[in-house]
DSSP file (Angstrom, degrees, kcal/mol; ACC not computed):
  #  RESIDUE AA STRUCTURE BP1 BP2  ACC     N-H-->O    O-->H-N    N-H-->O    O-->H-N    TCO  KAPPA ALPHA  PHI   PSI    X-CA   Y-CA   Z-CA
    1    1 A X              0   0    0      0, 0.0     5,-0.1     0, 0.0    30,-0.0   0.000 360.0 360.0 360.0 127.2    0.0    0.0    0.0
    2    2 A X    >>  -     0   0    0      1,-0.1     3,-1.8     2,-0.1     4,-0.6  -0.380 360.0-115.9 -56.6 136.7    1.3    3.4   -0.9
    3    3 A X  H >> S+     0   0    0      1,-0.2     4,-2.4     2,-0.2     3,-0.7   0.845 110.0  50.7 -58.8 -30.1    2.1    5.6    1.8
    4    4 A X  H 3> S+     0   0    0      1,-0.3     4,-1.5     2,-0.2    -1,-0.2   0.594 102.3  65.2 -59.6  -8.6   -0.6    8.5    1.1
    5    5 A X  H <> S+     0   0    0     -3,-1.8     4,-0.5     2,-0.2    -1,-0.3   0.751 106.9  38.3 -90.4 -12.5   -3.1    5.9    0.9
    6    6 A X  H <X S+     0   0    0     -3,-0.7     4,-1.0    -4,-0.6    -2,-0.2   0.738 113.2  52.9 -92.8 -33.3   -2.5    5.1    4.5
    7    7 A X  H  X S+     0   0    0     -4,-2.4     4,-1.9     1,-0.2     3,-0.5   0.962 110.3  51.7 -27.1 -59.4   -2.1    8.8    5.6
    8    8 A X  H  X S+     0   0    0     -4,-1.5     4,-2.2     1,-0.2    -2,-0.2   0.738 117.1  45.6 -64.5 -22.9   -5.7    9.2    3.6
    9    9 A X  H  X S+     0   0    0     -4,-0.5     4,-2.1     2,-0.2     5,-0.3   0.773 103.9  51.7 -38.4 -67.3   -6.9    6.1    6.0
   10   10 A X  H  X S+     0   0    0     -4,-1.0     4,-0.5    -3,-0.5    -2,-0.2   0.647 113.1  53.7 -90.4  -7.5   -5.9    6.9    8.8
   11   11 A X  H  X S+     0   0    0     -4,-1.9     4,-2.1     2,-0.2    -2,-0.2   0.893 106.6  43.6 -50.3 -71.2   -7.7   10.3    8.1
   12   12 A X  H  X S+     0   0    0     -4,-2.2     4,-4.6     2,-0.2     5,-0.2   0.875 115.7  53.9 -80.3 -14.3  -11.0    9.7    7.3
   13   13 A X  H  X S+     0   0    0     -4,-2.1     4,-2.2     1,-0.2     5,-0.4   0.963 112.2  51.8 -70.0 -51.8  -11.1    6.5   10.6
   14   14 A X  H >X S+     0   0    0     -4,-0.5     3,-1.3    -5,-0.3     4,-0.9   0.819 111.1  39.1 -30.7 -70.1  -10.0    9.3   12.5
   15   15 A X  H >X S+     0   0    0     -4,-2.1     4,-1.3     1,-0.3     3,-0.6   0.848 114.0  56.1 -62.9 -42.7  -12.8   11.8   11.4
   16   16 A X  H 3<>S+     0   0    0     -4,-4.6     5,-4.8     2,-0.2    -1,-0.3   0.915 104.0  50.1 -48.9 -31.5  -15.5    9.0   11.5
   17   17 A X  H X<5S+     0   0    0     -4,-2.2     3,-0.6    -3,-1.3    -2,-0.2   0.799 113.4  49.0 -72.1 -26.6  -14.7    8.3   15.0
   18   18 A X  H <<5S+     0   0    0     -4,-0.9    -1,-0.3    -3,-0.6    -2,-0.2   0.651 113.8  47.0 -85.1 -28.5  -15.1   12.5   15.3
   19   19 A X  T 3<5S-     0   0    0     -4,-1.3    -1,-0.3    -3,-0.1    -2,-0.2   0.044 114.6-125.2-121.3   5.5  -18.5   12.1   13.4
   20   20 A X  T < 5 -     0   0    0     -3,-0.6    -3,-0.2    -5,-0.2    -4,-0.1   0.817  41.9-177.2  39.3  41.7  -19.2    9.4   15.7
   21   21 A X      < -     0   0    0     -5,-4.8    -1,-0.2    -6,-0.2     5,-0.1  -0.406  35.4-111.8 -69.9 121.2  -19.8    7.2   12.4
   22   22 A X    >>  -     0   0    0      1,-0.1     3,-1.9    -3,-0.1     4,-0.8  -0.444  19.4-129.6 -59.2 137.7  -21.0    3.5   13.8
   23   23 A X  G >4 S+     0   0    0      1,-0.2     3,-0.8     2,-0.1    -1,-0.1   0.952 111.0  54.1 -55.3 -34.2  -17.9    0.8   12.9
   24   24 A X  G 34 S+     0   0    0      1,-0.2    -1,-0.2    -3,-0.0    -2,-0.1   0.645 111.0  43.1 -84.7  -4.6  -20.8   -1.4   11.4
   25   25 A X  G <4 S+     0   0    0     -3,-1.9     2,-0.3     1,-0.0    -1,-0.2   0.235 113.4  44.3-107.4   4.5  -22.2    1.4    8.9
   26   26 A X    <<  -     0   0    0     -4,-0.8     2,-0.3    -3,-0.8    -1,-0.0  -1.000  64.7-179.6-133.6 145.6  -19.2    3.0    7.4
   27   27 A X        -     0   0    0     -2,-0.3     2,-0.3     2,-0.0    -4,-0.0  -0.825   9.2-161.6-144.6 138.6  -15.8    0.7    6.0
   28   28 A X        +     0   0    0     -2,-0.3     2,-0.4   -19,-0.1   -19,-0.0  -0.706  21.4 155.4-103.3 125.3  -12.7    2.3    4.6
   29   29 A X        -     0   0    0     -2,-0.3     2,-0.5     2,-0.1    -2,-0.0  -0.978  33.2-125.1-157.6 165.3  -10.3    0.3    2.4
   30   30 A X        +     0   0    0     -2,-0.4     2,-0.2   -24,-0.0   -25,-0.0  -0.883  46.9 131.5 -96.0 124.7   -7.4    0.7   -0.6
   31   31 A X        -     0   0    0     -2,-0.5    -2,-0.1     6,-0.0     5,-0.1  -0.813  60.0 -73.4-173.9 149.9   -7.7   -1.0   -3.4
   32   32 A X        -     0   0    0     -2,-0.2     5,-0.1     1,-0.1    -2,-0.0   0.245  35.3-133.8 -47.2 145.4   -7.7   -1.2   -7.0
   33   33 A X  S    S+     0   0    0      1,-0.2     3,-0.2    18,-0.1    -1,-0.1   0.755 112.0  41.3 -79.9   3.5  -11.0    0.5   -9.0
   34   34 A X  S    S+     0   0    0      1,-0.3     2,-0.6    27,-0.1    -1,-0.2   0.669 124.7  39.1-112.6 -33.0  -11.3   -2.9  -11.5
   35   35 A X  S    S+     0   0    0      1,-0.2    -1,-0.3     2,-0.1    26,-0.0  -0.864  72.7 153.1-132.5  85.6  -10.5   -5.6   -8.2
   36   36 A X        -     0   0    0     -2,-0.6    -1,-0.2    -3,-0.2     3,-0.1   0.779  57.9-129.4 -55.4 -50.3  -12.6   -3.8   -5.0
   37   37 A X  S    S+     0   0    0      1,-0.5     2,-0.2    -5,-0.1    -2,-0.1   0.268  74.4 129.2  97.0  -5.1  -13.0   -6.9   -3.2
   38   38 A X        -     0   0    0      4,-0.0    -1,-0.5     3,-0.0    -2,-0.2  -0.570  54.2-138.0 -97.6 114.5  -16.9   -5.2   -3.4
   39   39 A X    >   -     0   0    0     -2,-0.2     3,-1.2    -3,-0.1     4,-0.3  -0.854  39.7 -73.1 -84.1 158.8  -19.5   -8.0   -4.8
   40   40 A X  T 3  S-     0   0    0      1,-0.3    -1,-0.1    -2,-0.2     0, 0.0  -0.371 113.6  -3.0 -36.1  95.4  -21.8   -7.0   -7.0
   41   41 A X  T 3  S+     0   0    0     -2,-0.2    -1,-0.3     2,-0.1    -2,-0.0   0.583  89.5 127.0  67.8  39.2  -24.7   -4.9   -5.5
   42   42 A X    <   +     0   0    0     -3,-1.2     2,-0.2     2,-0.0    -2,-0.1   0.914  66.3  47.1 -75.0 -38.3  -23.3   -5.1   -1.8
   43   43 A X        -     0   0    0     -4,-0.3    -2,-0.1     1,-0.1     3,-0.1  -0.550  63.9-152.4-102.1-179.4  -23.3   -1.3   -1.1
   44   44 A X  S    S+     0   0    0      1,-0.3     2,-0.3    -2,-0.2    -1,-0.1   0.619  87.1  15.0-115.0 -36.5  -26.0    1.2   -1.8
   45   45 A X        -     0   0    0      2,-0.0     2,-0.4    -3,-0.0    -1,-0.3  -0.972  61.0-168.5-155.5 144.1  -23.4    3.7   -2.2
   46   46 A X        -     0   0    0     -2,-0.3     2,-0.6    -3,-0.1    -3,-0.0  -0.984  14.0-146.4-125.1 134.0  -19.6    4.3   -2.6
   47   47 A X        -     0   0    0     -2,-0.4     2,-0.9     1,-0.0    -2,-0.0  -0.746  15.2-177.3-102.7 113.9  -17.7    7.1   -2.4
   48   48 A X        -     0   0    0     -2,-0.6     4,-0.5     3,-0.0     3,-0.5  -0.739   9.0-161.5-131.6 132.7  -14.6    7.6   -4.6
   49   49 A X        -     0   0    0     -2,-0.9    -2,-0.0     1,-0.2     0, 0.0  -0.542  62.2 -29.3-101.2 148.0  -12.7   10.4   -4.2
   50   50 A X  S    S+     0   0    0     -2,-0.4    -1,-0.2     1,-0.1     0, 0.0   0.806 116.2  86.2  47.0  54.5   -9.9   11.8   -7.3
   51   51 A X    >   +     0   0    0     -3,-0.5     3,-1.3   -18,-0.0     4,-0.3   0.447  61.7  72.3-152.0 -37.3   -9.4    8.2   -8.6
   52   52 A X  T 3  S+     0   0    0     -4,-0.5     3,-0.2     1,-0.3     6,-0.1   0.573  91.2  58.0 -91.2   4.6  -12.1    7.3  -11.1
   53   53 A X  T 3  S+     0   0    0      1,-0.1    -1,-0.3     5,-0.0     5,-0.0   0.260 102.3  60.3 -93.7  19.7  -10.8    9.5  -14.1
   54   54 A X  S <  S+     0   0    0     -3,-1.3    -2,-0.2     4,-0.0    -1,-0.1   0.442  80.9 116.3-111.0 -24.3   -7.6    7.3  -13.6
   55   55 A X        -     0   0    0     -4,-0.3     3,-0.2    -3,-0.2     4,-0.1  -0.027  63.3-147.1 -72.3 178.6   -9.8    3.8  -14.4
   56   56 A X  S    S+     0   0    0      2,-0.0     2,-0.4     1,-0.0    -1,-0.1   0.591 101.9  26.3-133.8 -52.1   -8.6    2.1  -17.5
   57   57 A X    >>  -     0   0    0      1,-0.2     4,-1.6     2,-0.1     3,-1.5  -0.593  65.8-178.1-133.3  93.0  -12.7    1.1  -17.7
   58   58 A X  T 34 S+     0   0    0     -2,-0.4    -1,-0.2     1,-0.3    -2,-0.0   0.828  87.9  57.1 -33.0 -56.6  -15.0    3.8  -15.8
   59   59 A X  T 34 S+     0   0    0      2,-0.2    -1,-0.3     1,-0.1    -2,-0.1   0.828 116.1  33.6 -26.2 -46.3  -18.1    1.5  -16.8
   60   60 A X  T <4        0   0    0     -3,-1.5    -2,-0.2     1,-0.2    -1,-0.1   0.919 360.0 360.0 -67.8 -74.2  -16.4   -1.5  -15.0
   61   61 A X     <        0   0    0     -4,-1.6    -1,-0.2    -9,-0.0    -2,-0.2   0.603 360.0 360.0 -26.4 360.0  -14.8    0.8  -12.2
């Protein structure tokens, strides 16, 4: 894992914990936009932030 992605990490747990975010409704992870680890219609919504003009195939991403 690149180090800014673990700065950016260790950021936003921080600020959830500050937002009081419950651990079982929010989860943070790094990973490639084509290999998520995400099956197919798990979340309702995903946030990705300055990364998806980067994707080789937005559509997939």
């Amino acid at each position: 894992m690149r180090r800014d992605s673990m700065v950016c990490l260790t950021q936003v747990w921080a600020e959830s914990r500050v937002l009081a975010v419950a651990a079982d409704r929010a989860h943070f992870r790094v990973a490639h936009l084509e290999d998520s680890g995400l099956a197919d219609g798990c979340a309702a919504a995903v946030v990705c932030v300055d990364a998806l003009s980067f994707a080789a195939d937005r559509t997939a991403a």
